[in-house]
C-alpha positions as a printed NumPy array, in Angstrom:
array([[-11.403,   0.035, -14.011],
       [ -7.848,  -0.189, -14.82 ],
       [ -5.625,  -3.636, -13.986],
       [ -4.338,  -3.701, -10.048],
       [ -0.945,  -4.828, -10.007],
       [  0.292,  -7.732,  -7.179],
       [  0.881,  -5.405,  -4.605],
       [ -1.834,  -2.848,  -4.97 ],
       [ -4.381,  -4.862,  -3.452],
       [ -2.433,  -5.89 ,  -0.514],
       [ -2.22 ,  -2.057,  -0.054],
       [ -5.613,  -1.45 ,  -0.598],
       [ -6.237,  -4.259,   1.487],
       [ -5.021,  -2.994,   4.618],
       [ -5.861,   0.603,   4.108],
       [ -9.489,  -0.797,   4.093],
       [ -8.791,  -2.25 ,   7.34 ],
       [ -7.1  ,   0.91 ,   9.425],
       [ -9.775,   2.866,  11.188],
       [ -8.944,   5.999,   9.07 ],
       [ -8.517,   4.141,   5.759],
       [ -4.934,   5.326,   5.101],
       [ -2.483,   3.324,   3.085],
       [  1.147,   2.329,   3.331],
       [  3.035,   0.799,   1.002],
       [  4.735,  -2.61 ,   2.126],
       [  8.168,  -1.764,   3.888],
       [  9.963,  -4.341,   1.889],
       [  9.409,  -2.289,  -1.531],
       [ 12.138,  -0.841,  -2.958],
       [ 11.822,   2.801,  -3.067],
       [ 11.44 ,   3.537,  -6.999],
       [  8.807,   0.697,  -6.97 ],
       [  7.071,   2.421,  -4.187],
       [  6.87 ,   5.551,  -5.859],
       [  5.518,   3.717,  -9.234],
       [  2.934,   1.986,  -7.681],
       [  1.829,   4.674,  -5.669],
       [  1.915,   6.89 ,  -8.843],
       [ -0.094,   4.377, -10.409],
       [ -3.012,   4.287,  -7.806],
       [ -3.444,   7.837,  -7.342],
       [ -3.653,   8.195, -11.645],
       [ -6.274,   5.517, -11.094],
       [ -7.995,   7.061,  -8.249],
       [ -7.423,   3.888,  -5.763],
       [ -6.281,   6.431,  -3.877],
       [ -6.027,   9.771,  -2.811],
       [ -3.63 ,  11.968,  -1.002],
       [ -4.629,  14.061,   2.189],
       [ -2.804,  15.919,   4.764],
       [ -1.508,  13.239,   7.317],
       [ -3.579,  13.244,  10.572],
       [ -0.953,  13.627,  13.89 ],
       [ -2.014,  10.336,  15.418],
       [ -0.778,   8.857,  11.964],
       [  2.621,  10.728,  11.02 ],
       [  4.059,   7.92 ,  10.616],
       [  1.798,   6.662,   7.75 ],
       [  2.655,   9.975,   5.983],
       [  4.634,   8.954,   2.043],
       [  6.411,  12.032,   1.201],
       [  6.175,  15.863,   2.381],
       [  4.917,  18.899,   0.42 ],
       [  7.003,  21.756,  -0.563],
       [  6.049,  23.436,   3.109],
       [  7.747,  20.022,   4.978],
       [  3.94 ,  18.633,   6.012],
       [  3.402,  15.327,   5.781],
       [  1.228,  13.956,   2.889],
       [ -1.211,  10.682,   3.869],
       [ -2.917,   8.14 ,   1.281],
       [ -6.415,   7.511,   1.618],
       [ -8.453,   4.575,  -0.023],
       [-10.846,   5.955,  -2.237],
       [-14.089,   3.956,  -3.13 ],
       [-12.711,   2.562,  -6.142],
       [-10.044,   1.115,  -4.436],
       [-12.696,  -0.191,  -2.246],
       [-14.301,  -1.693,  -5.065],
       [-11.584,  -2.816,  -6.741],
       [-10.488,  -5.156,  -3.219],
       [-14.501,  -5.93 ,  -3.893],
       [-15.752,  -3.576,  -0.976],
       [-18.601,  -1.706,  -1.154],
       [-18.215,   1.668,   0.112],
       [-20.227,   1.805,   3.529],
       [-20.293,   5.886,   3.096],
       [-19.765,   6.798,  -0.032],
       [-19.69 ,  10.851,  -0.011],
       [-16.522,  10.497,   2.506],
       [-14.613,   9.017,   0.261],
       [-14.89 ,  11.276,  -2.671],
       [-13.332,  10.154,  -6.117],
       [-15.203,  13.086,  -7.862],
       [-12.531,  15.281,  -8.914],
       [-14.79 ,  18.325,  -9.521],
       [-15.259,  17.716,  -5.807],
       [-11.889,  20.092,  -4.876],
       [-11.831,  23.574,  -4.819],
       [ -9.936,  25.585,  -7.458],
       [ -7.527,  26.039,  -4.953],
       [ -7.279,  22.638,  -4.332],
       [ -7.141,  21.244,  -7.608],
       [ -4.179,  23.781,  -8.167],
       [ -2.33 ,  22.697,  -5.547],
       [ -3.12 ,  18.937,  -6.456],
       [ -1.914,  19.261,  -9.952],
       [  1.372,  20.957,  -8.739],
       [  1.98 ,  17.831,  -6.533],
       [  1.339,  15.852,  -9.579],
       [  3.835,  17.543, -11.539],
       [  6.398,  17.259,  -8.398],
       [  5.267,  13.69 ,  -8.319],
       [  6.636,  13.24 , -12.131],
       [  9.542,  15.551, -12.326],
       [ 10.585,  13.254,  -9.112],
       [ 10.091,   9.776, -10.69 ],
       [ 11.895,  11.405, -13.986],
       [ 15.047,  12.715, -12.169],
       [ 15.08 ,   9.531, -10.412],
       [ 15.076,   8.127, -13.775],
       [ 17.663,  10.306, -15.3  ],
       [ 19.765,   9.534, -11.622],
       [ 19.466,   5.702, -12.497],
       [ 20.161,   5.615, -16.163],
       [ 23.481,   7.853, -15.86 ],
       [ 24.554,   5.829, -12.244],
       [ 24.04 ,   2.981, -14.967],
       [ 26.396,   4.706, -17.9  ],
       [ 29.03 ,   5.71 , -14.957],
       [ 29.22 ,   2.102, -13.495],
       [ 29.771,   0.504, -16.928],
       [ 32.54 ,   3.065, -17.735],
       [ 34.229,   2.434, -14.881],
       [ 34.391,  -1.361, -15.31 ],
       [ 37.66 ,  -2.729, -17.019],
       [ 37.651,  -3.809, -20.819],
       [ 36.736,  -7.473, -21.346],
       [ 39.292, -10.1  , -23.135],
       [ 43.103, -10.02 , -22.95 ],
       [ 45.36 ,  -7.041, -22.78 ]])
């Protein structure tokens, strides 16, 4: 099982509490750092993204290309890795031959949204970065 950051299993910790075992990521995380460490526990499989129940909208992370709102589930690796056992294991499926060809489609295309995202955002920060420092005034005397 791959290293759990800090925050991951305070994540994982209260998605394991909520009676439909969906995740949020702490309010006080900067965006970008949201997105990597969300990134990083759905490449691990601590969790796994679903379509966001009503009741629960507001639990929903980001929307798919048709505006609905996309949930986080605990898997039961991130179960395990928090050192729960999974009390049903088949509902909380980690198998990825599990999905549908339809559904592994569409999961892969959220994927690559998911990384063209974090690499725009990247792109965004690195040339807000080169702006800001050409825009400052030369250092030393005139």
């Amino acid at each position: 099982m791959a290293k759990i950051s800090d925050t991951q299993p305070i994540i994982l910790s209260q998605a394991s509490q909520h009676e439909a075992l969906l995740a949020a990521a702490p309010a006080n995380l900067p965006a970008a750092a949201r997105q990597t460490v969300i990134r990083s526990m759905l490449k691990n499989l601590l969790l796994d993204e679903l379509p966001t129940p009503t009741e629960y909208r507001d639990l929903g992370w980001r929307q798919d290309e048709d505006g609905a709102w996309i949930a986080l589930r605990i898997t039961s690796d991130g179960l395990r890795a928090i050192g729960v056992e999974p009390e049903t294991p088949s509902d909380i499926s980690t198998d990825p031959h599990a999905l549908t060809s339809d559904e592994e489609a569409a999961e892969l295309k959220l994927q690559q949204e998911a990384l063209d995202a974090e690499n725009a955002a990247e792109v965004a920060l690195e040339e807000g970065a080169l702006v800001a420092a050409a825009q400052q005034p030369p250092c030393g005397p005139a």
